[in-house]
Structure formats: structure tokens, C-alpha cells
ROPA-969926 format. One record per residue (C-alpha): residue in three letters; x, y, z. Coordinates in steps of 0.05 Angstrom, whole numbers. Layout:
BEGIN
<drendo = Ala	X = X	Y = Y	Z = Z>
...
END
This chain:
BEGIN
<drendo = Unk	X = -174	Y = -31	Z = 674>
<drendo = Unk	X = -199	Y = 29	Z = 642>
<drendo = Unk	X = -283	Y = 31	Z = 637>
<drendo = Unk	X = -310	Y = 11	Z = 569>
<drendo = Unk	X = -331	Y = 86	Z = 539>
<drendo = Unk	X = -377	Y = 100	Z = 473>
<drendo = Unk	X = -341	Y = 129	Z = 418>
<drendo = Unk	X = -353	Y = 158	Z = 351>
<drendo = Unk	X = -298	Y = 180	Z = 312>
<drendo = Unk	X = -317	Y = 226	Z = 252>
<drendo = Unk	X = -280	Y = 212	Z = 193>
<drendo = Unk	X = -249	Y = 149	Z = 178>
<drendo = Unk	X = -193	Y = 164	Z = 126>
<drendo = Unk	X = -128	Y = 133	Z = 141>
<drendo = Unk	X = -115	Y = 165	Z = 201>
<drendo = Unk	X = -186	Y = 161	Z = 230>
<drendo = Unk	X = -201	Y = 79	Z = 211>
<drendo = Unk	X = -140	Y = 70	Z = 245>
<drendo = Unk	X = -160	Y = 104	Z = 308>
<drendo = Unk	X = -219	Y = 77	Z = 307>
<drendo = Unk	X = -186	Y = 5	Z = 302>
<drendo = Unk	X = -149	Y = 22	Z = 357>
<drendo = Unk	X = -216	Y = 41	Z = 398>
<drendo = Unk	X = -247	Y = -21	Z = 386>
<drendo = Unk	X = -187	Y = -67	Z = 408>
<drendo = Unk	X = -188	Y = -37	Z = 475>
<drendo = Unk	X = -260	Y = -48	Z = 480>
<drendo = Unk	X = -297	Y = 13	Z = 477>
<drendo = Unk	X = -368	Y = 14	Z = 436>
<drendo = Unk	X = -336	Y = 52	Z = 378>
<drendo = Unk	X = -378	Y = 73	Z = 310>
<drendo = Unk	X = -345	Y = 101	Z = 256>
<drendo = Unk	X = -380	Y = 151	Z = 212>
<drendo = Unk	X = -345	Y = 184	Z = 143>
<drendo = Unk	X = -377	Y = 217	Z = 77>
<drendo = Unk	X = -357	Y = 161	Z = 39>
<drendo = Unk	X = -409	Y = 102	Z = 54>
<drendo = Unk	X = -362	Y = 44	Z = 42>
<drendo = Unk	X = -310	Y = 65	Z = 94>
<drendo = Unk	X = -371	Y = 49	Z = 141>
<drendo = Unk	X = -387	Y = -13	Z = 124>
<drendo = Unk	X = -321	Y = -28	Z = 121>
<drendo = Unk	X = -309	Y = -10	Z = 199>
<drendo = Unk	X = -375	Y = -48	Z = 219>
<drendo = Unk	X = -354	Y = -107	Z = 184>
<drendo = Unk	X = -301	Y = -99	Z = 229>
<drendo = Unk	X = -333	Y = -102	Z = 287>
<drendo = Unk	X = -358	Y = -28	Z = 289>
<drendo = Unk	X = -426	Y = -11	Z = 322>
<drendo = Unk	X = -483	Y = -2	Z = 282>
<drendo = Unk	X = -524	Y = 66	Z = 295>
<drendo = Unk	X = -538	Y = 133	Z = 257>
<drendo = Unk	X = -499	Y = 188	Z = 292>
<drendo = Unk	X = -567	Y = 224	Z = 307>
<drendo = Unk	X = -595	Y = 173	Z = 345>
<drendo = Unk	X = -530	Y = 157	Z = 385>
<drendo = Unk	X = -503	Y = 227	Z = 395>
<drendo = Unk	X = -525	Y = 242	Z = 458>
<drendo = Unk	X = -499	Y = 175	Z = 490>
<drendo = Unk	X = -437	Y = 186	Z = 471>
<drendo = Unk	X = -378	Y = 199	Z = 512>
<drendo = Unk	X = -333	Y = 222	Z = 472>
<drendo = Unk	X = -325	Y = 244	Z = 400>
<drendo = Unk	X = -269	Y = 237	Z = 352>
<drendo = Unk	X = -270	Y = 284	Z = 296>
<drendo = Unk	X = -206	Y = 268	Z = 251>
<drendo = Unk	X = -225	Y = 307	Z = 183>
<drendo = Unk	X = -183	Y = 352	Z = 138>
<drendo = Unk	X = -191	Y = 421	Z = 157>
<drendo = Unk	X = -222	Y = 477	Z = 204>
<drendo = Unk	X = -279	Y = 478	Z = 158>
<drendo = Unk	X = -297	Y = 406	Z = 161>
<drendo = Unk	X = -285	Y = 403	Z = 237>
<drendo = Unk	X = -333	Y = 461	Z = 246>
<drendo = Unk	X = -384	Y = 441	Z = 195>
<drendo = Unk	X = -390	Y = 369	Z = 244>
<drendo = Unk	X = -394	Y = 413	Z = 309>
<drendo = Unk	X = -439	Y = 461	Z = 288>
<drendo = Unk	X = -464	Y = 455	Z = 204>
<drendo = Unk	X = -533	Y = 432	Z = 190>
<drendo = Unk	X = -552	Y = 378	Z = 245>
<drendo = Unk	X = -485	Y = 393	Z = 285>
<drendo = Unk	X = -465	Y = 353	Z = 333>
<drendo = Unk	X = -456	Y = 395	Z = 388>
<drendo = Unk	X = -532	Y = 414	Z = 394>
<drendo = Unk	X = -541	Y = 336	Z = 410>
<drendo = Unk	X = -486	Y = 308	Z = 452>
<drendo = Unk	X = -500	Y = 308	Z = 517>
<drendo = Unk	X = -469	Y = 355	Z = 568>
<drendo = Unk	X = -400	Y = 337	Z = 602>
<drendo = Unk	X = -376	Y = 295	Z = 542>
<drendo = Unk	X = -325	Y = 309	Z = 498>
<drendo = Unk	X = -305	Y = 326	Z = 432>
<drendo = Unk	X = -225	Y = 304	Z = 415>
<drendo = Unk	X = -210	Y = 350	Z = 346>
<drendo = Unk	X = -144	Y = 327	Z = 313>
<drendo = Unk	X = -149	Y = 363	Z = 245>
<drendo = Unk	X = -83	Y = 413	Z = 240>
<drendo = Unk	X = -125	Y = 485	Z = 257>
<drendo = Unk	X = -98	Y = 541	Z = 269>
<drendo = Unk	X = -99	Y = 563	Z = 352>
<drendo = Unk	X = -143	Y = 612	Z = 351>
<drendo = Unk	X = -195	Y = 569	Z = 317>
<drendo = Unk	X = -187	Y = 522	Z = 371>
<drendo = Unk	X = -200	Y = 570	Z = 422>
<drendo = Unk	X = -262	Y = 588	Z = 386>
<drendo = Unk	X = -282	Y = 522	Z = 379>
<drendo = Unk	X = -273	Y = 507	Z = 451>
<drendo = Unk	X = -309	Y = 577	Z = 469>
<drendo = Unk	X = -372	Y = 551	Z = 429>
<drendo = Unk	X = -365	Y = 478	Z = 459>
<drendo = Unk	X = -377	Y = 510	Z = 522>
<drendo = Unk	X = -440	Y = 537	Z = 513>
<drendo = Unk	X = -476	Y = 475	Z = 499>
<drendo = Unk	X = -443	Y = 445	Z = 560>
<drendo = Unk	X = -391	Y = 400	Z = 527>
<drendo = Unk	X = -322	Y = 401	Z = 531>
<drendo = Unk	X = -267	Y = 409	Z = 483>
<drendo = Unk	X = -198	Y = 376	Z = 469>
<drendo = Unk	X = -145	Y = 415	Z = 421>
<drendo = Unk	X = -112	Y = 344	Z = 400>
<drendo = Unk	X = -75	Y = 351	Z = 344>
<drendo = Unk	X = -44	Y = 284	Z = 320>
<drendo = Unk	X = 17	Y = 253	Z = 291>
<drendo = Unk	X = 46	Y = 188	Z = 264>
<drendo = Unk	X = 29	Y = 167	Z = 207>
<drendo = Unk	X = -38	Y = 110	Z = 191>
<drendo = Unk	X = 5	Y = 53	Z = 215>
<drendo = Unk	X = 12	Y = 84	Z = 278>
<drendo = Unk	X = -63	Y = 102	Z = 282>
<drendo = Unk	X = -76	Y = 38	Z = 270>
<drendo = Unk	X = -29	Y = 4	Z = 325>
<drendo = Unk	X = -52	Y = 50	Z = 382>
<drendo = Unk	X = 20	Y = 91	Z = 384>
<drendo = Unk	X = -1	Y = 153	Z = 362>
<drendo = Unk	X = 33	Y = 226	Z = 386>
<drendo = Unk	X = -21	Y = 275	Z = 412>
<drendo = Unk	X = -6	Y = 345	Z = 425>
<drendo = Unk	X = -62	Y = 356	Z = 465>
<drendo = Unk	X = -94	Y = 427	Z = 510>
<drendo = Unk	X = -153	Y = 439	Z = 544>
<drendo = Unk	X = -182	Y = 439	Z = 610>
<drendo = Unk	X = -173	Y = 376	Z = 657>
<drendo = Unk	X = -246	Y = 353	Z = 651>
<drendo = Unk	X = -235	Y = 349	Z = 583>
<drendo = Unk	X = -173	Y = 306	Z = 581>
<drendo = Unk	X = -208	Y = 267	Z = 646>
<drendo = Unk	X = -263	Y = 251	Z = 597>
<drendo = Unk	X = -222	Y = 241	Z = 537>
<drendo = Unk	X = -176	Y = 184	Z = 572>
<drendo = Unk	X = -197	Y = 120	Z = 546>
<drendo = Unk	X = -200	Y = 144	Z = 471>
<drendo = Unk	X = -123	Y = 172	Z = 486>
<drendo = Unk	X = -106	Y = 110	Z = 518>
<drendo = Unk	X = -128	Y = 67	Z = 465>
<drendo = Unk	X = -99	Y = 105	Z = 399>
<drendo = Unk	X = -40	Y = 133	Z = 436>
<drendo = Unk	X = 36	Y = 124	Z = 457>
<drendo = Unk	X = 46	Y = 197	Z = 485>
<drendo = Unk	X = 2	Y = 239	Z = 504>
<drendo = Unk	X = 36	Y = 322	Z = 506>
<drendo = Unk	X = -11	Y = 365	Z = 564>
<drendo = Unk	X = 9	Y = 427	Z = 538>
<drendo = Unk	X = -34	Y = 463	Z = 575>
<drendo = Unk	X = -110	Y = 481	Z = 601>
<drendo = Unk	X = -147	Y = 518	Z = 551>
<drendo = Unk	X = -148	Y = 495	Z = 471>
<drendo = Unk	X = -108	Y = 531	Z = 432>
<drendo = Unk	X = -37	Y = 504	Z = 458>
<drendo = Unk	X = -45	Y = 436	Z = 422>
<drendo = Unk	X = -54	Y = 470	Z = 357>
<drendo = Unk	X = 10	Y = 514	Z = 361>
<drendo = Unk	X = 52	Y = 451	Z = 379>
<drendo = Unk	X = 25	Y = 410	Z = 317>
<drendo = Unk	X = 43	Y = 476	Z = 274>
<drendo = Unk	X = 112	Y = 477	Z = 293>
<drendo = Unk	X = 107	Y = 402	Z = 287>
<drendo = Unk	X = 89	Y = 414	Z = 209>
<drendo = Unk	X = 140	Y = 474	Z = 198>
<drendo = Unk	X = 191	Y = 414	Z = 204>
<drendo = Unk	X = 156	Y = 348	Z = 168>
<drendo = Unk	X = 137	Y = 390	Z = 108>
<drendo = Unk	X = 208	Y = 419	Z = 105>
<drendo = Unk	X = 233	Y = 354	Z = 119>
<drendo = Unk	X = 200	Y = 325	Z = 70>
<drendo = Unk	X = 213	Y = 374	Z = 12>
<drendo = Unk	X = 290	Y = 377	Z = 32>
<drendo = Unk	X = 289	Y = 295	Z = 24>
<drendo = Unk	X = 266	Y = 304	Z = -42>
<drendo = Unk	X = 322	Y = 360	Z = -68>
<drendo = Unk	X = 364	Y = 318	Z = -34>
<drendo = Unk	X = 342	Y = 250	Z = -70>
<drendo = Unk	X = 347	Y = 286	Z = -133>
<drendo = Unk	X = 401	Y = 320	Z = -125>
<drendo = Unk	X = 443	Y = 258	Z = -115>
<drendo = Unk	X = 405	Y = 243	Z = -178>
<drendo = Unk	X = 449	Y = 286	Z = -221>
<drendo = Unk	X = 513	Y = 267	Z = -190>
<drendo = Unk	X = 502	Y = 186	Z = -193>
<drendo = Unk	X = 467	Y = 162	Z = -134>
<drendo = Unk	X = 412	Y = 127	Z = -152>
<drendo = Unk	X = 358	Y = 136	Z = -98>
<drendo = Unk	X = 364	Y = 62	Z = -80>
<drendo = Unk	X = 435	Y = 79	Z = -52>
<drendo = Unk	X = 415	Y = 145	Z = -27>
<drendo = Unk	X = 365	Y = 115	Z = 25>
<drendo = Unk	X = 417	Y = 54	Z = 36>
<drendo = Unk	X = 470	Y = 111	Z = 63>
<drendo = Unk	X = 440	Y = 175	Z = 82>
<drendo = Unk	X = 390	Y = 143	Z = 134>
<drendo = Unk	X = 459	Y = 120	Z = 164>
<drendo = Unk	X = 486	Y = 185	Z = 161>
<drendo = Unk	X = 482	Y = 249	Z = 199>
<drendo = Unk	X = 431	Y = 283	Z = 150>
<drendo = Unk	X = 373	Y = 231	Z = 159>
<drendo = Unk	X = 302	Y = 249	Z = 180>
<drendo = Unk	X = 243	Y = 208	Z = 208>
<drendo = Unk	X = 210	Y = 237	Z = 146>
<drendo = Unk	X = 265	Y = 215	Z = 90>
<drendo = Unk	X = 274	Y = 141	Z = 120>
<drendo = Unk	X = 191	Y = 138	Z = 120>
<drendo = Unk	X = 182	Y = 175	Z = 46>
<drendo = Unk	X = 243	Y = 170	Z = 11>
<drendo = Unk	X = 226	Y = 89	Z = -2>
<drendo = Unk	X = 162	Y = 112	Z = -36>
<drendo = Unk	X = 208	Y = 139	Z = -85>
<drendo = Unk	X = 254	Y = 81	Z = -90>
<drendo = Unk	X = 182	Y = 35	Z = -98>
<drendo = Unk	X = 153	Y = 84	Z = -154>
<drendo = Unk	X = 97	Y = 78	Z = -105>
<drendo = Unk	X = 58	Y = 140	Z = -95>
<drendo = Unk	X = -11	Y = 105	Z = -59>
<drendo = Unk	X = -30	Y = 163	Z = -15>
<drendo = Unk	X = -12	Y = 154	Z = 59>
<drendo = Unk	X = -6	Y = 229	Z = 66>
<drendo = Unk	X = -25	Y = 273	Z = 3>
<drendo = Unk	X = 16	Y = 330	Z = -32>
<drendo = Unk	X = -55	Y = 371	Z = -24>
<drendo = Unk	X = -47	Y = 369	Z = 51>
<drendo = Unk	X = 17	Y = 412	Z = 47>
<drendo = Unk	X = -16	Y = 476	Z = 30>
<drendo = Unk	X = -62	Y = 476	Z = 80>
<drendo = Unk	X = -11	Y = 459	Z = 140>
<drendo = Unk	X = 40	Y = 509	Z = 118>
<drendo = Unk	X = -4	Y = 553	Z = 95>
<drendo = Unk	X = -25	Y = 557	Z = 170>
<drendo = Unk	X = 41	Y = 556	Z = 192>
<drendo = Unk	X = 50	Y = 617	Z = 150>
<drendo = Unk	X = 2	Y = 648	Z = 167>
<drendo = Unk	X = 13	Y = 641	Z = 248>
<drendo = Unk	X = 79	Y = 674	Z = 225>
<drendo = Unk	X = 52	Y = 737	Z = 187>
<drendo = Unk	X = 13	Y = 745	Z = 248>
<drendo = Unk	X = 68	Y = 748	Z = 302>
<drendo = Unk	X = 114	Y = 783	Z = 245>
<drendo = Unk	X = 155	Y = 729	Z = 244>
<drendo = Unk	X = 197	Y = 706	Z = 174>
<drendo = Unk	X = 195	Y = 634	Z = 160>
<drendo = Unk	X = 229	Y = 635	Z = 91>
<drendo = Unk	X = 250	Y = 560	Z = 87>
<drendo = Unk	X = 177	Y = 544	Z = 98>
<drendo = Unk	X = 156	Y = 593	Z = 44>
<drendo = Unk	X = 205	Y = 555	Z = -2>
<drendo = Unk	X = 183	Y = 486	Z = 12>
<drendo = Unk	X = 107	Y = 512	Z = 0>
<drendo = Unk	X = 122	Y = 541	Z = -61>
<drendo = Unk	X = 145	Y = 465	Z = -81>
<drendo = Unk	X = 82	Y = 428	Z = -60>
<drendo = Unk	X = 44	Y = 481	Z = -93>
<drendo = Unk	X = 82	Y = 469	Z = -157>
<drendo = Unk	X = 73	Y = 387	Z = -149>
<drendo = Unk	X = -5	Y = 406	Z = -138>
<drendo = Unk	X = 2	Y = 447	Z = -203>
<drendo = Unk	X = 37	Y = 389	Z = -250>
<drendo = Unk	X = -32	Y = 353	Z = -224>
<drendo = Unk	X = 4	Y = 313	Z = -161>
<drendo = Unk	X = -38	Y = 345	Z = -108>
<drendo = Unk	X = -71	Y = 277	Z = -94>
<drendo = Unk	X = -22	Y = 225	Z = -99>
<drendo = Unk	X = 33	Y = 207	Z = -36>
<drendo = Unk	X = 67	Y = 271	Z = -17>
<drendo = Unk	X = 131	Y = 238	Z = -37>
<drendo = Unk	X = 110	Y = 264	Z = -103>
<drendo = Unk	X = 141	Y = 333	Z = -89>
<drendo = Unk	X = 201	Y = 289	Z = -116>
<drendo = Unk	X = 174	Y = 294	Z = -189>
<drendo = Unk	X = 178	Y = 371	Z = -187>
<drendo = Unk	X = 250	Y = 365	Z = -177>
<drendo = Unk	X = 257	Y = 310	Z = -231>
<drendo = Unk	X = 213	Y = 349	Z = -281>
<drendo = Unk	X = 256	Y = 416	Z = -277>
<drendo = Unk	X = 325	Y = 365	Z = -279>
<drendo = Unk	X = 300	Y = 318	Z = -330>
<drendo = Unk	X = 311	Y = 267	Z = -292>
<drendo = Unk	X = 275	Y = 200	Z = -295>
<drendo = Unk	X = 253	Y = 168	Z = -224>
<drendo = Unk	X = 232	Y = 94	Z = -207>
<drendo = Unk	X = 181	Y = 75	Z = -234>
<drendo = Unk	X = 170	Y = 126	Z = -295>
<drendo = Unk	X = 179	Y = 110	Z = -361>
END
């Protein structure tokens, strides 16, 4: 049975709760911390322990940091009151933001020197999956750090990827990782729309193309939001800028041409423009629908 640890996870959006969840049911001391207050009462209505992360920072083994960006992630490491000046030495930090790998390795660098060790754990699965324990972690860093990190991997996740000893690995994995689920998803909605034009209602076109050859885990998981005329946020429009933006960039750096990316940016971009950016990224749809005049589910 694996030792009950203390855990903080920072950042409890729909990803984050989830994980959190998942902590607690496999009975680690787990408190939950985000900017909005209600989230947290939320989670320790749930059974979350009760504790400003100041005072409980430095008995923690292990913490969670599951916000947006590099920014964010660094502004809880090492912003005004960072954490890393108050954990204690030999525990962890688990950071599953998308970042680009040489922030990781910085990150890790700078973990160092206050003793604590770093995990490059970039996640993916979707909130339902947080939320069940069956997440996918493309995880690098040393083997202390993964050591340390165990029970928190156990409890949120299904596979665990050791890509390798030093951060910086994880990051490049969950880049390639996003290369494909934003193309994926952007290629679901030309396709949707598409079929649109010719007579297949999108009903039908999830009905037979998630049966056929030219299905993705992406269309069979978004396309319904279309079909529903539900855009509720699981995973925003806004987020695509950032993650291929990164990807992007990764690719300008090693002179690489990623031109299908740069299309399917340019699309999420344009869905973020029409004032989309903060509704279900199955939204990219409406850009398509816009420029065709078409009328999807849902719209009047």
C-alpha cells in the first residue's frame, strides 16, 4: 500500500480539482489552493484539508502546480512569497502546465538550489480523466524526483512516460503531443463543416466518421460539442495559442517548418478574434461556419 503523502496541488481548474479528487481518494492529506476563492471551498467541502499554503508549505511532500502557463508556474515557484523559498528540502514540485523545454530545465536548475526537486510532468486527458485517476503523464527528471513524486502519480494517473532524467524531456513530448490535438481538432472542424455544405448534418457526420478510417480521439471527444450546441469550456479556444504557439516556436528554433500547425493556429486565432477565445475549443467550428454561412446546432 503506498504511504499516505501531503499534497497541495496549485490550481484547481478542471484539470487540477480533478487531480486533486483523485489525491484525496487514495488517501493522501491533499489541499487545494486556486485564485478563485470558491474553487477552495469547494474542494474542502469535499473533503480537502484546511490550511494556508504558507503555513503548510514546508510539510509538504509534494506539490502540484497545474496552472495555465510558464508565467503562472513560475510566479508560484518563485513570485512574491514563492513557494520554493518554503518547501522543505528533498520534496517535490510536479509542474504539468504545457512549457516550453528549456523553461523546464530552468525551472529545475532553480529548484535545485533551494534543495528541492523538480518533475517536468506535462499532462493529458481531458477533466474526466483527471478526475478518475487515469491521467497520461509525460514525465522527466531525475529519479529522486519521480521516487518522491510516486503517490501523487499513482493516484491521478494510468501511464506514467519516464522519458528521461533531467526536466526538459517531458515538455518536448507534451509539445509534439499538442502539434497533433490542436491539428486534430481544427481538421475535425473543416471537416464537420465541410460535410456541412455537401448535406451531412453533423449529427450523421459523428454517427459515421468515428466508424471510419479518418476518426480522431479528438473528433469523437469534440465533434459532439458541436452536435449539442454545447460550448461549456472543458478545454478553451484561448489555450490554442499558447500551445502552438510553443510548438512553433520549438520549430523556428531547430529550423524546422511546421506549416499545418501554422494553419490550424491561424484558425484558433481567428475564433479568439470573432470573441470565442473563452468558450469550448470546439468553437473553432464557428469560424468555419461564419466564412460558409452556415448555421450550426444550436444557433439561431
Amino acid at each position: 500500500m503506498t504511504q499516505s503523502a501531503r499534497i497541495a496541488v496549485i490550481g484547481l481548474g478542471s484539470m487540477g480539482y480533478g487531480m486533486a479528487q483523485s489525491c484525496l481518494k487514495a488517501g493522501h492529506t491533499t489541499y487545494g489552493y486556486d485564485i478563485m476563492p470558491a474553487q477552495m471551498e469547494t474542494f474542502q467541502s469535499d473533503g480537502g484539508a484546511i490550511g494556508a499554503l504558507d503555513d503548510i508549505a514546508g510539510s509538504l511532500d509534494c506539490a502540484v502546480i497545474v496552472v495555465l502557463n510558464a508565467a503562472q508556474t513560475e510566479a508560484v515557484l518563485f513570485g512574491e512569497g514563492g513557494l520554493a523559498s518554503k518547501m522543505s528540502a528533498n520534496s517535490v514540485v510536479v509542474a504539468c502546465a504545457t512549457v516550453p523545454p528549456e523553461f523546464a530545465r530552468d525551472m529545475e536548475a532553480r529548484c535545485a538550489q533551494h534543495g528541492i526537486l523538480y518533475l517536468d510532468a506535462p499532462i493529458s486527458g481531458g477533466s474526466l480523466k483527471a478526475a478518475n485517476g487515469a491521467l497520461s503523464v509525460m514525465a522527466s527528471g531525475t529519479v529522486a524526483a519521480f521516487e518522491r513524486a510516486r503517490p501523487m502519480l499513482d493516484a491521478t494517473s494510468q501511464s506514467v512516460f519516464e522519458l528521461g532524467d533531467a526536466a526538459g524531456a517531458g515538455s518536448a513530448m507534451k509539445a509534439v503531443n499538442q502539434l497533433l490535438a490542436g491539428v486534430h481538432i481544427a481538421a475535425m472542424a473543416e471537416a464537420l463543416t465541410f460535410g456541412m455544405t455537401q448535406g451531412v448534418t453533423p449529427e450523421k457526420f459523428v454517427e459515421v466518421i468515428s466508424q471510419c478510417a479518418g476518426t480522431s480521439w479528438m473528433l469523437e471527444n469534440r465533434a459532439p460539442h458541436i452536435v449539442d450546441g454545447d460550448y461549456t469550456p472543458r478545454s478553451q479556444v484561448n489555450i490554442w495559442p499558447k500551445d502552438l504557439g510553443i510548438v512553433l516556436d520549438i520549430a523556428k528554433s531547430a529550423k524546422f517548418s511546421a506549416p499545418i500547425t501554422a494553419a490550424a493556429m491561424q484558425q484558433y486565432l481567428a475564433a479568439a478574434g470573432m470573441g470565442f477565445g473563452t468558450e469550448d475549443d470546439a468553437a473553432v467550428a464557428k469560424v468555419y461556419a461564419r466564412n460558409a454561412g452556415l448555421t450550426l446546432p444550436g444557433d439561431a
